[in-house]
FIKOLVEX-454355 format. One record per residue (C-alpha): residue in one letter; chain; x, y negated, z; residue number from 1. Coordinates in steps of 0.25 Angstrom, whole numbers, plus 2048, in hexadecimal, padded with zeros to 3 digits. Layout:
// FIKOLVEX-454355
+---------+--------+-----+-----+-----+-----+
! residuo ! cadena !   x !   y !   z ! num !
+---------+--------+-----+-----+-----+-----+
!       a !      A !   X !   Y !   Z ! NUM !
...
+---------+--------+-----+-----+-----+-----+
//
This chain:
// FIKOLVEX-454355
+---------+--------+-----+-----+-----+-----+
! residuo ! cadena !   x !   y !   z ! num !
+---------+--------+-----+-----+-----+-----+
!       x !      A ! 8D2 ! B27 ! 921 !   1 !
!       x !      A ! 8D1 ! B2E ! 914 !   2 !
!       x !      A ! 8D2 ! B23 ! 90C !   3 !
!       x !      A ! 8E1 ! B1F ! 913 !   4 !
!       x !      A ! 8E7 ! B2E ! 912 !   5 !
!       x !      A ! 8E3 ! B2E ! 903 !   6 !
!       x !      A ! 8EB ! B21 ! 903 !   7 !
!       x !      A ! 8F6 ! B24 ! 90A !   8 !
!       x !      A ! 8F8 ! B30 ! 901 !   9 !
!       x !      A ! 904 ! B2C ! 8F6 !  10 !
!       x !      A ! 8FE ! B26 ! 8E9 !  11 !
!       x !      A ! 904 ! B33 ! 8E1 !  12 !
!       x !      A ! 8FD ! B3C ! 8EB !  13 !
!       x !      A ! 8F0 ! B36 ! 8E9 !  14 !
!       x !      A ! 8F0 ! B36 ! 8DA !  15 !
!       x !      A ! 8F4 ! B43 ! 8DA !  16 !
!       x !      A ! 8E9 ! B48 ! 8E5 !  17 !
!       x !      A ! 8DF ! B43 ! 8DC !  18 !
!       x !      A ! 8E3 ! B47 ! 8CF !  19 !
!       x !      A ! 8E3 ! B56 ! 8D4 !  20 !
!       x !      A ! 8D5 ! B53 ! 8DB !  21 !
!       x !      A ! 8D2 ! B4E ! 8CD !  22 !
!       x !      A ! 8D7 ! B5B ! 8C6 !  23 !
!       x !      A ! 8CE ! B64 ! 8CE !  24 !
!       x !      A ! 8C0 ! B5B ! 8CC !  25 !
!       x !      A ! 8C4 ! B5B ! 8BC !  26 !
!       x !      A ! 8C7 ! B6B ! 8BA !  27 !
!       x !      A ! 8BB ! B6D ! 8C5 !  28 !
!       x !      A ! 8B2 ! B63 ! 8BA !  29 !
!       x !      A ! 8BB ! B6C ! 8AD !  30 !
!       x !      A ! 8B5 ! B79 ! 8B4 !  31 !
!       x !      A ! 8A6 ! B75 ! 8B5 !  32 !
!       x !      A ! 8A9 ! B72 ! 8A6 !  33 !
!       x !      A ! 8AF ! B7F ! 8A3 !  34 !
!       x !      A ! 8A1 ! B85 ! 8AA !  35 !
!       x !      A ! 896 ! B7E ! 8A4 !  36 !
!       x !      A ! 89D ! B7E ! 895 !  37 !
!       x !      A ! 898 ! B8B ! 893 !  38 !
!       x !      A ! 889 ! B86 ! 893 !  39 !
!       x !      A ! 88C ! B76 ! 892 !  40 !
!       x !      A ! 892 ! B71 ! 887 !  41 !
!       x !      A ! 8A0 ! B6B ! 88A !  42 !
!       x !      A ! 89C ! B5C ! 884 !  43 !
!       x !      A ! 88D ! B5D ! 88D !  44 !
!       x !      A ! 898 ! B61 ! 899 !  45 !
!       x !      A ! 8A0 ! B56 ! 894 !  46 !
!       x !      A ! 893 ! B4B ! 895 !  47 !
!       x !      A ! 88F ! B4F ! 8A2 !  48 !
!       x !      A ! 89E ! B50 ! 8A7 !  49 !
!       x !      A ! 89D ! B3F ! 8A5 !  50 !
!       x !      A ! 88F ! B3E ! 8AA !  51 !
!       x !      A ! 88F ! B44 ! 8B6 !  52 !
!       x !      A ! 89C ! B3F ! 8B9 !  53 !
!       x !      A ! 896 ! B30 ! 8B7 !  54 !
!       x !      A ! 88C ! B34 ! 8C0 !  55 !
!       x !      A ! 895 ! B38 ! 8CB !  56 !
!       x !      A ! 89B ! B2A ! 8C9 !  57 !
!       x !      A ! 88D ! B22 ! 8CB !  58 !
!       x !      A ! 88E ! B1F ! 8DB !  59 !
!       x !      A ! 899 ! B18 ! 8D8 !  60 !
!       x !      A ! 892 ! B0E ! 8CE !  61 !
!       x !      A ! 887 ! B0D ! 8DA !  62 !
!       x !      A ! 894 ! B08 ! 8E4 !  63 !
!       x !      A ! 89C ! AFF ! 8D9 !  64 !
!       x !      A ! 893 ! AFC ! 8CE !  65 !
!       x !      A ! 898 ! AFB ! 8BF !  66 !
!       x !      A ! 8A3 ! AF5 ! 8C4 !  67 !
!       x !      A ! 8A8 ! B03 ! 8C3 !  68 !
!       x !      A ! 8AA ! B03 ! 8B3 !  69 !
!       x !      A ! 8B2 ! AF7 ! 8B3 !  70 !
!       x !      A ! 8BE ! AF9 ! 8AC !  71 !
!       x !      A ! 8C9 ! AF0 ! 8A4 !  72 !
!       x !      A ! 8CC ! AF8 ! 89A !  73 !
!       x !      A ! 8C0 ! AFD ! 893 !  74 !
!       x !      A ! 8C6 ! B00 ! 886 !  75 !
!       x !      A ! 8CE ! B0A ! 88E !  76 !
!       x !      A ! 8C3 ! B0F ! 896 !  77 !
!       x !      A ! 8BB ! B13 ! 888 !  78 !
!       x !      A ! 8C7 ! B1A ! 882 !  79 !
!       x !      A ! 8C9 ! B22 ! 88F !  80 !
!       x !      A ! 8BA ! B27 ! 88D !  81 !
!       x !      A ! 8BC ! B2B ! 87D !  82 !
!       x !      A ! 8CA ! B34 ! 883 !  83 !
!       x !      A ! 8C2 ! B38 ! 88E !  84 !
!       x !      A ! 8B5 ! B3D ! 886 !  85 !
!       x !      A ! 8BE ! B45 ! 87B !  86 !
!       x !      A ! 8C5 ! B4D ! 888 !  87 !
!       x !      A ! 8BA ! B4F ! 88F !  88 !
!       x !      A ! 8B3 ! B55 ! 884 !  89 !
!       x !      A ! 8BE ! B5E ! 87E !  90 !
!       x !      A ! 8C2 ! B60 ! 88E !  91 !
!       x !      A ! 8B3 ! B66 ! 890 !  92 !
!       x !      A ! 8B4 ! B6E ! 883 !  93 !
!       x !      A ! 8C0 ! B74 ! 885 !  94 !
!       x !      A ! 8BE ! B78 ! 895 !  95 !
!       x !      A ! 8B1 ! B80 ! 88D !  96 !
!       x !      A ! 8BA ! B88 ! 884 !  97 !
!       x !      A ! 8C9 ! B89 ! 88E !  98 !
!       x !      A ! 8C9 ! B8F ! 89B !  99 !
!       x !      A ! 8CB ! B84 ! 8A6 ! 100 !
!       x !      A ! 8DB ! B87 ! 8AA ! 101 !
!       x !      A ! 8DF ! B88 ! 89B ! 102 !
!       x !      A ! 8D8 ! B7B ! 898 ! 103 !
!       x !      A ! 8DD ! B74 ! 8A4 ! 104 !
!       x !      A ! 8E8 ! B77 ! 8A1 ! 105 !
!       x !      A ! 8E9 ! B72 ! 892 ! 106 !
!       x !      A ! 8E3 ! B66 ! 898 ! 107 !
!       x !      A ! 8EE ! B62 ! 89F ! 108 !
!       x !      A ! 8F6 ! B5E ! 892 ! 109 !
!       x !      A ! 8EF ! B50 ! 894 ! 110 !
!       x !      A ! 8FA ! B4F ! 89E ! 111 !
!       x !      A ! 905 ! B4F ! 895 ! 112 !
!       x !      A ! 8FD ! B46 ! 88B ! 113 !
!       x !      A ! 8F8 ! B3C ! 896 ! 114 !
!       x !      A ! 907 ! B3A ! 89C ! 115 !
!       x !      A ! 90D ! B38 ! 88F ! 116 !
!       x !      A ! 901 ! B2E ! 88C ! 117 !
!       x !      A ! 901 ! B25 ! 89A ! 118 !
!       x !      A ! 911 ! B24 ! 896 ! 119 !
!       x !      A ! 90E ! B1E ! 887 ! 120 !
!       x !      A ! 902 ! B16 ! 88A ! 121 !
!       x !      A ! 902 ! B12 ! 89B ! 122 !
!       x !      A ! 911 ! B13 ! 89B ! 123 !
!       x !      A ! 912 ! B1A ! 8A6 ! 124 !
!       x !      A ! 920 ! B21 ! 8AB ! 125 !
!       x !      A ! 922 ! B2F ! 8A8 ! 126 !
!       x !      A ! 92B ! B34 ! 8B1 ! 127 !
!       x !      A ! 935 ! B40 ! 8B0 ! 128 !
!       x !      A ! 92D ! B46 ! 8BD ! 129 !
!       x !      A ! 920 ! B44 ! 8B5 ! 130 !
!       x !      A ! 923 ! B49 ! 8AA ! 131 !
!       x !      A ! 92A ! B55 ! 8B0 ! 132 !
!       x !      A ! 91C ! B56 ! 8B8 ! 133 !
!       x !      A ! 913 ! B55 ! 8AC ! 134 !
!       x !      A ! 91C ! B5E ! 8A2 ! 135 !
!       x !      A ! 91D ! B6A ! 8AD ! 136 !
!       x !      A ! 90E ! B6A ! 8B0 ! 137 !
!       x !      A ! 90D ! B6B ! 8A2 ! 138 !
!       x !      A ! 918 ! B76 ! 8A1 ! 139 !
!       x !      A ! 90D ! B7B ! 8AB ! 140 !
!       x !      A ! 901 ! B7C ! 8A1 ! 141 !
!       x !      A ! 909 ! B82 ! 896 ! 142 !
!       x !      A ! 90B ! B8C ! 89F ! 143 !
!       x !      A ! 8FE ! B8E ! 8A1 ! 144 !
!       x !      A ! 8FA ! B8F ! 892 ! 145 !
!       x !      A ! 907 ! B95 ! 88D ! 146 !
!       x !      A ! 905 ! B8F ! 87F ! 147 !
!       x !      A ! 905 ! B9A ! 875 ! 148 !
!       x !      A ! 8FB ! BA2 ! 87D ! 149 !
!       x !      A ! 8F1 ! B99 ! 87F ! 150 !
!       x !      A ! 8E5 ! B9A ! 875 ! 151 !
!       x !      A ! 8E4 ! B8D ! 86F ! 152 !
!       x !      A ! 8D3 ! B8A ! 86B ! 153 !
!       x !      A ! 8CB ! B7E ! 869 ! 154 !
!       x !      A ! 8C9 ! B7D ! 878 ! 155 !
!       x !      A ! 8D7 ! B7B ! 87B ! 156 !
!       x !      A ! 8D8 ! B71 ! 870 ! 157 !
!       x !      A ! 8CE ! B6A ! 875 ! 158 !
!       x !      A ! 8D4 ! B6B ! 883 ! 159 !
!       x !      A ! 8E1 ! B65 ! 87F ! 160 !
!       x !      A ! 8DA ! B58 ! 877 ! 161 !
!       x !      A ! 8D1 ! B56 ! 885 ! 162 !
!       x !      A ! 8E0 ! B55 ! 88C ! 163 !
!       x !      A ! 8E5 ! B4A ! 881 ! 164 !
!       x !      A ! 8D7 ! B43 ! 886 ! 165 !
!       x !      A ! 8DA ! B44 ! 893 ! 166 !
!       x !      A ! 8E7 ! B41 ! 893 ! 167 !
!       x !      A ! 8E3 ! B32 ! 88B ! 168 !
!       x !      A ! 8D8 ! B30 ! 895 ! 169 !
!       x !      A ! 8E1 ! B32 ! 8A2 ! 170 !
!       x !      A ! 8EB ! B29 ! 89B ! 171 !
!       x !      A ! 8E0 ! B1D ! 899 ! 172 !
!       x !      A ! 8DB ! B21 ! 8A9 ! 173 !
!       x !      A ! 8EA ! B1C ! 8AD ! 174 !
!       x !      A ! 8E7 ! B11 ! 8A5 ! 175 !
!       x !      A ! 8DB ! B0C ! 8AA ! 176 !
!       x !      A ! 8DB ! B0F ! 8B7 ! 177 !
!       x !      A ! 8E8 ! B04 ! 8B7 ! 178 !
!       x !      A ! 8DB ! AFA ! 8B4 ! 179 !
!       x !      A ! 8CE ! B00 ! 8B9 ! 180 !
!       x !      A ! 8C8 ! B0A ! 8C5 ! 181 !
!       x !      A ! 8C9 ! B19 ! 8C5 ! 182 !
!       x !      A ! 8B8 ! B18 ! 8C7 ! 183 !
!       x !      A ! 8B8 ! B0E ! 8BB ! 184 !
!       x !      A ! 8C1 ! B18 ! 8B3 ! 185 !
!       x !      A ! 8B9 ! B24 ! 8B7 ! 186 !
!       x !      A ! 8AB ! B1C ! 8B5 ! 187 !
!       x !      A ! 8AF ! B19 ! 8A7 ! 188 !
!       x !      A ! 8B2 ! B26 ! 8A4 ! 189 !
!       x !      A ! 8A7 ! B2C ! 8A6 ! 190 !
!       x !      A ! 89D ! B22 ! 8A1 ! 191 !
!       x !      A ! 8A3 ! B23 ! 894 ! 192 !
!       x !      A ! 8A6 ! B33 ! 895 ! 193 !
!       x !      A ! 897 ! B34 ! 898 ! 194 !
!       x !      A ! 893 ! B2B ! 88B ! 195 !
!       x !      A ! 89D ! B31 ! 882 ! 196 !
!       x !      A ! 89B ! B3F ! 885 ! 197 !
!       x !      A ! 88B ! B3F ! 882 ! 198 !
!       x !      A ! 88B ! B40 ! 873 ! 199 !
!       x !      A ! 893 ! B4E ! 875 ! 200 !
!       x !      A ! 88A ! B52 ! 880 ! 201 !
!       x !      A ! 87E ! B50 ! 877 ! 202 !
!       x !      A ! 882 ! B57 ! 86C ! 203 !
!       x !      A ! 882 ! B63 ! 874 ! 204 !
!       x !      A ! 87A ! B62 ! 87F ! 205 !
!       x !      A ! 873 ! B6E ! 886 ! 206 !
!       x !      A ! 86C ! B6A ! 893 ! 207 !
!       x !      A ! 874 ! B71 ! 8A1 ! 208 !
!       x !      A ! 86D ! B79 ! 8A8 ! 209 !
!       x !      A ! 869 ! B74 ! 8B7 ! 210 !
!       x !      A ! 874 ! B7B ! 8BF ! 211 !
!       x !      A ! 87E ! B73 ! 8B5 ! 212 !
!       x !      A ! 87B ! B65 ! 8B9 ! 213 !
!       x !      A ! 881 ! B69 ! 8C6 ! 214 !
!       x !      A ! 88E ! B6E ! 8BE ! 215 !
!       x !      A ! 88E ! B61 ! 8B6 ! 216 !
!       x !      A ! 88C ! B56 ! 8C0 ! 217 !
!       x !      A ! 897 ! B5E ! 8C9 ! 218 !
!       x !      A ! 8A1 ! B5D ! 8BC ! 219 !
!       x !      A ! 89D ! B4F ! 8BA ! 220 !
!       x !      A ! 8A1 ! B4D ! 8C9 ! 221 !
!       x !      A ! 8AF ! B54 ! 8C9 ! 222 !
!       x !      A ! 8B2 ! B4E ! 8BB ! 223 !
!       x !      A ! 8B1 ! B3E ! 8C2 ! 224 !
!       x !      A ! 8B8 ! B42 ! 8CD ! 225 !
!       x !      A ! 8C2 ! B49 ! 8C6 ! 226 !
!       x !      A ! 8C2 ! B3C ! 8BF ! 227 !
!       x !      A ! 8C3 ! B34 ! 8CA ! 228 !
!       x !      A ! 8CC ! B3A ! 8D2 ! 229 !
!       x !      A ! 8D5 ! B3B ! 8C3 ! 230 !
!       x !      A ! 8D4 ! B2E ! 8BF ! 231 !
!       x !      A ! 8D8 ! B28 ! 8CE ! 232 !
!       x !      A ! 8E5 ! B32 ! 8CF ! 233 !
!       x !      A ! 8EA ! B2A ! 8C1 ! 234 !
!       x !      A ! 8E7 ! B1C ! 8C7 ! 235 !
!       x !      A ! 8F2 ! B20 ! 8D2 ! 236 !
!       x !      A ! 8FE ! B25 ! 8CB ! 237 !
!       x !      A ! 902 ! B23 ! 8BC ! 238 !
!       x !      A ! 8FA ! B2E ! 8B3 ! 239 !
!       x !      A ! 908 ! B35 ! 8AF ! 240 !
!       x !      A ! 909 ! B37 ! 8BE ! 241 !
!       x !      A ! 8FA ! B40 ! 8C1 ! 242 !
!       x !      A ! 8FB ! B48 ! 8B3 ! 243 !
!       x !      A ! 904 ! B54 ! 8B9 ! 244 !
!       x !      A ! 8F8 ! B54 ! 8C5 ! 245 !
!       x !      A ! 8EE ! B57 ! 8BB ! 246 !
!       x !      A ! 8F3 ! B63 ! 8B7 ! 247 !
!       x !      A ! 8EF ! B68 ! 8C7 ! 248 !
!       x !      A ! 8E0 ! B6A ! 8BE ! 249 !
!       x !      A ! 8E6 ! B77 ! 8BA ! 250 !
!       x !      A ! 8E6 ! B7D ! 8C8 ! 251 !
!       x !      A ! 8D6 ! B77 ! 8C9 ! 252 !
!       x !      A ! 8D2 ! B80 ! 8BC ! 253 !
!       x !      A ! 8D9 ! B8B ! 8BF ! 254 !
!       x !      A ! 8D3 ! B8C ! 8CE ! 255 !
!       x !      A ! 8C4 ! B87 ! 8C7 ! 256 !
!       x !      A ! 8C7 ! B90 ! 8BB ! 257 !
!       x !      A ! 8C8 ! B9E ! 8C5 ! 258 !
!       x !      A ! 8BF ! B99 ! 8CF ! 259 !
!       x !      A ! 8B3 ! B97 ! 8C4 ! 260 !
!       x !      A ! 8B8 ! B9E ! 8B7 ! 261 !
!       x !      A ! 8C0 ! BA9 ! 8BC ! 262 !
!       x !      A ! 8CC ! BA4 ! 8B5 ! 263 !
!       x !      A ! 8DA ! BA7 ! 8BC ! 264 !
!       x !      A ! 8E5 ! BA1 ! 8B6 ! 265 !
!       x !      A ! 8F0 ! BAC ! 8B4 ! 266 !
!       x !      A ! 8FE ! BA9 ! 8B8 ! 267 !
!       x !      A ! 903 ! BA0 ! 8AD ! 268 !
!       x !      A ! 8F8 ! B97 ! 8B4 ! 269 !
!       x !      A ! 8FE ! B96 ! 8C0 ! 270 !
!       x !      A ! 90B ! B93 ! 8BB ! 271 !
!       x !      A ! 909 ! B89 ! 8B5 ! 272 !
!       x !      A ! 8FF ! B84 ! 8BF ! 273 !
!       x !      A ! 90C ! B86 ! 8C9 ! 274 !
!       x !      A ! 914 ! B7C ! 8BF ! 275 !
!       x !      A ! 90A ! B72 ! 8BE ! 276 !
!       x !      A ! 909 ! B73 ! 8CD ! 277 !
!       x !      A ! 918 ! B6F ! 8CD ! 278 !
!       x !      A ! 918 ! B65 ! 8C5 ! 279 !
!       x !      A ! 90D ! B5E ! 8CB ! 280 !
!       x !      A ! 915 ! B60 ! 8D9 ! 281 !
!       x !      A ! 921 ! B5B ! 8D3 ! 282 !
!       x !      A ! 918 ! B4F ! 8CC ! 283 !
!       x !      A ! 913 ! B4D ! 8DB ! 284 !
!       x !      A ! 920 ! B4B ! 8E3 ! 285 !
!       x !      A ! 928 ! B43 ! 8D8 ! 286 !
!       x !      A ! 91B ! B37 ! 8D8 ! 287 !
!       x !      A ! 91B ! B37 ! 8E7 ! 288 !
!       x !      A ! 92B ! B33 ! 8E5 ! 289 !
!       x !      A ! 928 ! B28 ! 8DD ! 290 !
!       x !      A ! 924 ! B1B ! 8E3 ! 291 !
!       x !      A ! 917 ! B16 ! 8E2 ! 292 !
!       x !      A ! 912 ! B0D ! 8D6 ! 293 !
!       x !      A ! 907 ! B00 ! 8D7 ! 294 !
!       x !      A ! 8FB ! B04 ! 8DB ! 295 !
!       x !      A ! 8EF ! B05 ! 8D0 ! 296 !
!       x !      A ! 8E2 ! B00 ! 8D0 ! 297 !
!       x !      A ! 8D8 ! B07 ! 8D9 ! 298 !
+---------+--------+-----+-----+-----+-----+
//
């Protein structure tokens, strides 16, 4: 019965559903990041982020097999994994040093760069309604930051190169998913983020305390479905389509950033949060206009 409502529910309304569900498990994993960064070092948070992950994946290994890590593109798949490791690590290192909203925030100029890379490299329209969407929710975040006022530090540095990453790795997502599964693309991932973040995790390792195996295996958790639910939004709809939805994590942080860090977002937040809540409505209503495209592999 469930299964037959989720259906019947537009293709644009299902991407988009999960793309927000997405935002929330992300800036939910982002925020236990931001916690234990002040006694685990953001490359050790980095490590355990992909092994617990991995582990949350392992009943389905028990259900499928290896079958799952089939893919046709593996070249694609190990460059994904070398975008991957360099945003997760400047991502984690930044979150320890720029508070959540602010870095969020930043973040979401892997929007810009991920629309403008799907056009070049997937060939994928760009619409005058998507880019009025992705440039106005970008309108939103300046807002936000009022350039000029903001103090510019290696964390926001390195917050601006994890959102080049990101965007890159969202792009190749689009591009495998056209071949292989959402679970294959997300198995992949975090096999090769576990090996590749190990080295750096050494270098640095303290033991966690006992409490904190709770906070990371829960990280790891929200991190794969995030990555799940992420992944499966971008087989539906082109990628150009789900980047003004993304920019919803802002509202996730700054609700996660008072609730847990007592930081309220003054009134520049919330208006650009109101214009990226537009553009996103906007974005919304225009799709659900078009007709619907060919159907992508499940």
């Amino acid at each position: 019965m469930a299964v037959g409502r989720w259906q019947a529910i537009p293709v644009t309304g299902r991407s988009g559903v999960l793309v927000i569900l997405a935002a929330g498990a992300l800036t939910a994993m982002h925020t236990i990041v931001r916690y234990l960064s002040a006694d685990i070092h953001p490359f050790e948070l980095a490590f355990f982020r992909s092994l617990f992950g991995f582990f949350a994946l392992s009943p389905l290994f028990f259900r499928h097999g290896v079958g799952l890590i089939r893919t046709a593109q593996p070249k694609l798949q190990f460059l994904r994994g070398i975008t991957g490791i360099g945003a997760m690590l400047t991502w984690f290192y930044g979150l320890s040093l720029v508070p959540l909203a602010e870095a969020t925030a930043l973040s979401f100029t892997n929007a810009i760069l991920g629309s403008i890379i799907a056009a070049i490299f997937l060939k994928e329209h760009l619409s005058r309604q998507r880019l009025a969407a992705v440039f106005t929710g970008f309108l939103g975040v300046l807002v936000i930051l009022r350039p000029g006022l903001i103090e510019w530090n290696v964390g926001t540095l390195l917050v601006l190169f994890s959102a080049i990453c990101w965007g890159s790795s969202v792009v190749m997502v689009k591009q495998l998913s056209r071949t292989d599964t959402t679970v294959s693309i997300v198995v992949w991932f975090g096999i090769q983020l576990s090996l590749l973040s190990f080295p750096f995790a050494v270098a640095v390792w303290t033991w966690p305390g006992w409490t904190d195996y709770a906070w990371l295996g829960l990280m790891g958790i929200f991190g794969t479905l995030g990555h799940l639910a992420m992944t499966r939004g971008l087989k539906l709809i082109d990628s150009a389509a789900v980047f003004p939805l993304d920019f919803t994590r802002l509202l996730w942080a700054g609700l996660f950033g008072f609730a847990f860090f007592a930081e309220f977002p003054d009134l520049w937040t919330w208006v650009g949060a109101g214009t990226i809540i537009g553009s996103t409505i906007f974005f919304l209503y225009r799709e659900s206009q078009a007709p619907p495209g060919p159907r992508p592999r499940r």
